[in-house]
C-alpha positions in Angstrom: 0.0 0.0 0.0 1.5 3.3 -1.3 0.5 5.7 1.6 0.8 9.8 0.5 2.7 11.5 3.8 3.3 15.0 4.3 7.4 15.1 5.2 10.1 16.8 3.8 11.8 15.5 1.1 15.4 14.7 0.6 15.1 16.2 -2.5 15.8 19.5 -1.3 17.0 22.9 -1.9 17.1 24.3 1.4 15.2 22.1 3.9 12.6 20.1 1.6 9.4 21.4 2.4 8.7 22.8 -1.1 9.4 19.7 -2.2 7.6 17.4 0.4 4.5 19.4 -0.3 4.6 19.2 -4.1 5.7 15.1 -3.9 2.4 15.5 -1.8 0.0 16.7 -4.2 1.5 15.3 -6.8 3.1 18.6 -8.5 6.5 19.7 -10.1 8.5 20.9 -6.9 9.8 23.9 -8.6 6.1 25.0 -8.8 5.8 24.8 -4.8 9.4 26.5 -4.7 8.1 29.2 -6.7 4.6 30.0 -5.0 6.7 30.6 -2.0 9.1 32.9 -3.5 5.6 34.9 -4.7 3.6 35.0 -1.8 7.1 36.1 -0.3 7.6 38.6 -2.5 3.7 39.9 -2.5 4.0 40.7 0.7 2.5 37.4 2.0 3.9 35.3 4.5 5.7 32.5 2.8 9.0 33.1 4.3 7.2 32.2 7.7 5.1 29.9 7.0 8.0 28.2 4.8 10.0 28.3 8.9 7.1 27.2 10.8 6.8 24.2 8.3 10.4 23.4 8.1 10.0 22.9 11.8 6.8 20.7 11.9 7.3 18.4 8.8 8.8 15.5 9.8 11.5 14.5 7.5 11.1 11.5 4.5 
């Protein structure tokens, strides 16, 4: 049984969250990559919410 987990991947650029999420749902992880850089740069908060998940994803 092939069970989808949230965790950070080891195929990472900096801690593997962009990457965990978009092995998650199934995506390209430079898409995930580059939503955060854009909510970042629109004056969202991907650069914290990027942290808090680096902290709570467990890793792969």
């Amino acid at each position: 049984m092939n069970e989808k987990r949230f965790v950070r991947s080891n195929d990472k650029m900096l801690a593997g969250v962009a990457a965990g999420i978009a092995n998650y749902l199934g995506l390209d992880p430079m898409l995930a990559r580059l939503a955060f850089v854009l909510f970042s740069l629109l004056g969202g908060a991907g650069g914290l919410v990027y942290l808090v998940l680096w902290i709570i994803m467990p890793k792969e």
